[in-house]
N, C-alpha and C positions, 0 to 999 in steps of 0.2 A: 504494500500500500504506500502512495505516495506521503514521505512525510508532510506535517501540517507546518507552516511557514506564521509563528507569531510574530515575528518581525524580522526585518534583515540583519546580517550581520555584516558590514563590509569599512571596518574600523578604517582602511586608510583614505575614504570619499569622507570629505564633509558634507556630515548631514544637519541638514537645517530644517526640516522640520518630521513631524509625526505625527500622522492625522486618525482617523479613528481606524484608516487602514491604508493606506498607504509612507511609507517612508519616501521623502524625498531630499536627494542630494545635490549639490551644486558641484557638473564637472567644467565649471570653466562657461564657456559661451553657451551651453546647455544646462538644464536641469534634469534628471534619474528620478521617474517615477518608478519605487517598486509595490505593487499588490500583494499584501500580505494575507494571511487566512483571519484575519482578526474581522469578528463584528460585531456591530451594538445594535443595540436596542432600545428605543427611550434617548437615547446619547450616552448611554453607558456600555464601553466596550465590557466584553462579555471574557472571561477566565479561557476558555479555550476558542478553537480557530472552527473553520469549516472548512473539511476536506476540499484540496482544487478551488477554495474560492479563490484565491487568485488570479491564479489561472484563467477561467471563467470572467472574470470581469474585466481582464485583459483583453480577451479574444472578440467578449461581446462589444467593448469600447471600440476595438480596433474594426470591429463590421458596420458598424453604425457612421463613426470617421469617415468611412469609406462611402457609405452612402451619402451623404450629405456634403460631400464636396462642391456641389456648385451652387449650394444656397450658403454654405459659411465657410472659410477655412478654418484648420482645426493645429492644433499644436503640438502634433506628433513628425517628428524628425524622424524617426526611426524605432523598429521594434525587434529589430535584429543585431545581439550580441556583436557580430562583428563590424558593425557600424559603431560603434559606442567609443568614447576614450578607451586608449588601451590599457590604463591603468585601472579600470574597470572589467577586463577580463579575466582578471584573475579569481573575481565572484561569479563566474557565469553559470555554476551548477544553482545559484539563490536569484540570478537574473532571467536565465529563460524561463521564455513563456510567461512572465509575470512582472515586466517593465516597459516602459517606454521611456528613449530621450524624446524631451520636446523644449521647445520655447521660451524661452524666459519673458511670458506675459505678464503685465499688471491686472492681477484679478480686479473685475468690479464686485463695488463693497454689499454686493446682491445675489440670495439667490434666485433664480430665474423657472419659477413653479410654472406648469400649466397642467391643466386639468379637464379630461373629458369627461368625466363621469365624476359622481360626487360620492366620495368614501374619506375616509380620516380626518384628520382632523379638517379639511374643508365640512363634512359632514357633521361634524362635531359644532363647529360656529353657525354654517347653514340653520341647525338647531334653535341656533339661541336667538338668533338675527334674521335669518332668512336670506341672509348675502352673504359671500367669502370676499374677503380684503376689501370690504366696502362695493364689491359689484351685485347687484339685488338679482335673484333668481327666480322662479317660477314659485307659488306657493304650493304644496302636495308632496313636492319629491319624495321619492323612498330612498333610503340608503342603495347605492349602486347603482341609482336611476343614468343612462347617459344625458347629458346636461345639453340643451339647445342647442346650445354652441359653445366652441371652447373656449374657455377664459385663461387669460394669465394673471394667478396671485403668487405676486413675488413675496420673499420675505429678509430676513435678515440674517447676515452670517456670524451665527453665533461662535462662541471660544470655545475649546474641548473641554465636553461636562456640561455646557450650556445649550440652551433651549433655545432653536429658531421663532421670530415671534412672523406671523403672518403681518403684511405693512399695505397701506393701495398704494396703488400706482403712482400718486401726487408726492408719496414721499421717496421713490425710484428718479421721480424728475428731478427731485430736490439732491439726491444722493449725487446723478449722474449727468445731469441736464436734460433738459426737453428732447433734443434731438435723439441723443444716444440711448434714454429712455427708450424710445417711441422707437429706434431701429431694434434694441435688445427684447422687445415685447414681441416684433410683428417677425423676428429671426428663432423666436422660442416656439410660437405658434406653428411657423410652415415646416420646423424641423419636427415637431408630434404629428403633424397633421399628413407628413410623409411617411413617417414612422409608424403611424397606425394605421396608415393603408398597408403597407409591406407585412405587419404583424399580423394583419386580419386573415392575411394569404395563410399562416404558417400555425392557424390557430389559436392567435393570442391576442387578446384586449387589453391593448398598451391602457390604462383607467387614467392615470397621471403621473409626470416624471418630474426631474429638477436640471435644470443644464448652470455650469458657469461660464461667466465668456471674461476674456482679459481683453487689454489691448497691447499689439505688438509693432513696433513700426507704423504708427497713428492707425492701425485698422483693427477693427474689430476680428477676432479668432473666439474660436470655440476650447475650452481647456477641462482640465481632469481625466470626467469621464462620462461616458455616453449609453443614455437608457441601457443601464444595468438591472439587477436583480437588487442592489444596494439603492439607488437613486429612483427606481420607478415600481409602478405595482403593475404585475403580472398578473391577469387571470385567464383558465381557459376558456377560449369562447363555446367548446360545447357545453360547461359548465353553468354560464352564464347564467344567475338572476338575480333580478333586483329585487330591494326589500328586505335586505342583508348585508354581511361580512359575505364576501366572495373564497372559494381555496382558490390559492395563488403556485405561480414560480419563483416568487420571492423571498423577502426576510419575514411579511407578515406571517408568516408558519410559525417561526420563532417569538413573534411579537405574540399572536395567539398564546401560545404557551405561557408566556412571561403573564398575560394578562390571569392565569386561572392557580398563579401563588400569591401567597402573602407577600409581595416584596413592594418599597415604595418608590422604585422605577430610582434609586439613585446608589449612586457604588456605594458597597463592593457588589459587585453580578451576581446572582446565583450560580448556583451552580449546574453547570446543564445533563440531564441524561446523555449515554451514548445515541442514542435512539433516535433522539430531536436534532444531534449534530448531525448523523447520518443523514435523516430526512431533510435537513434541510440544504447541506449541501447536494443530495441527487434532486431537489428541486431545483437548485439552481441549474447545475450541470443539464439538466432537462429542458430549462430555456435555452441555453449555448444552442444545444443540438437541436431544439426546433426552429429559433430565429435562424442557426445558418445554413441550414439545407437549403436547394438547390429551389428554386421558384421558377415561375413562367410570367410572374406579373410584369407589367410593363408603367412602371411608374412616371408620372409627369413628370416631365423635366426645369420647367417656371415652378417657381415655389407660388407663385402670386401674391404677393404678401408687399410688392411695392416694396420693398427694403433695397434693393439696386442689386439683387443676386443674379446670377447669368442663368439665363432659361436656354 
């Protein structure tokens, strides 16, 4: 069995930072993204890893990247070992399959929600309000209803350990300006709205994801990572109904679980069954292998979204 990766080890890269799962390093003109098996829940990472997640969030970012090249660029240099500094090959049995060089972007201080269907904590405010991030919705919805149309409710990037708060849109202009606002909304939208036509082919109901974008050389890129199992919810579409919690290919597997202990969603993690690791990484591994099999769909090539992408 492939060992589980709680974090890297590669003492002569400085590393600058450690996120809830990835390590990343500074080689010089690039940055060393590497995908660890570490995940959380609540925002508290969790005591052990999930088989190949890594791996898996690598391969799913790097299919998505690929699609989406001519509505955004994205800020992957390379995902092959021998491209990399060479002082970085001497870690390549902890770097394949599970890094990326890319870009040295300035993140914007947002993150970048859209949402087709209403589940989590959109569902949760829907509740009390009737609107998410200030946008007013239909009154009736059931939980998992798909939503009229898709909205983007950004929110904030929280510190590790800390709770993203949902924000409108008026305080993204304020964050970022008007213009770059209104381009990072209408560039989050056509990349779901691609993305869940291709998913629909392969089985899957993208419900809602979170994208981040920097900017590099004054232009807007796309950065991290891209509708993952970690970043977006999964569900199957023969599964499908609304009026509930949907089963997923994602983390809510795990979130489920966490919700039916005593714990109060803040470190130290519980402690997890073999059971639930297991399941939850062949869920994921399960979306890898049906998002990348082979399709027939023939997807639009304009995003139409007016944001100046090449059709």
């Amino acid at each position: 069995m492939t060992p589980i990766v709680m974090q890297s080890n590669c003492p002569d890269l400085k590393l600058v930072n450690q996120g809830k799962v990835r390590d990343i390093y500074d080689v010089g003109e690039y940055l060393l993204l590497v995908a660890s098996d570490r995940i959380s829940a609540f925002d508290v990472i969790m005591n052990v890893g999930i088989p190949q997640k890594g791996y898996v969030l690598t391969e799913i970012s790097k299919f998505w990247f690929e699609q989406m090249t001519n509505i955004i660029p994205n800020h992957i240099v390379s995902t092959n070992v021998d491209d990399f500094p060479v002082e970085t090959h001497k870690y390549r049995d902890q770097l394949e399959g599970r890094s990326m060089l890319v870009k040295k972007a300035q993140p914007l201080p947002v993150e970048c929600i859209v949402r087709g269907y209403i589940s989590g904590s959109g569902w949760k405010e829907y509740q009390q309000t009737g609107a998410i991030c200030g946008i007013p919705l239909p009154a009736g919805l059931k939980e998992s209803d798909k939503l009229p149309e898709v909205i983007f409710t950004p929110s904030t990037k929280a510190e590790l350990g800390e709770h993203d708060e949902n924000i409108p849109f008026s305080k993204v202009e304020e964050l970022c300006g008007a213009e770059l606002a209104a381009q990072v909304r209408d560039v989050t939208i056509a990349i779901y709205e691609r993305a869940r036509e291709l998913a629909d082919t392969k089985g899957i109901i993208i419900a809602d994801t979170k994208f981040e974008f920097g900017i590099f050389e004054d232009q807007l890129i796309w950065i991290d990572e891209a509708l993952t199992p970690d970043s977006s919810r999964f569900w199957p579409k023969d599964q499908y109904k609304p009026g509930g919690a949907q089963p997923s290919f994602d983390k809510q597997f795990l979130r489920d679980y966490l919700e039916t202990l005593d714990w109060g969603k803040t470190a130290p993690a519980p402690d997890l069954p073999q059971e639930i690791v297991e399941k939850t990484g062949e869920k994921y591994m399960e979306a890898l292998n049906l998002l990348t099999k082979p399709t027939t769909l023939k997807v639009s090539s304009g995003c139409g979204c007016g944001c100046g992408c090449s059709s």
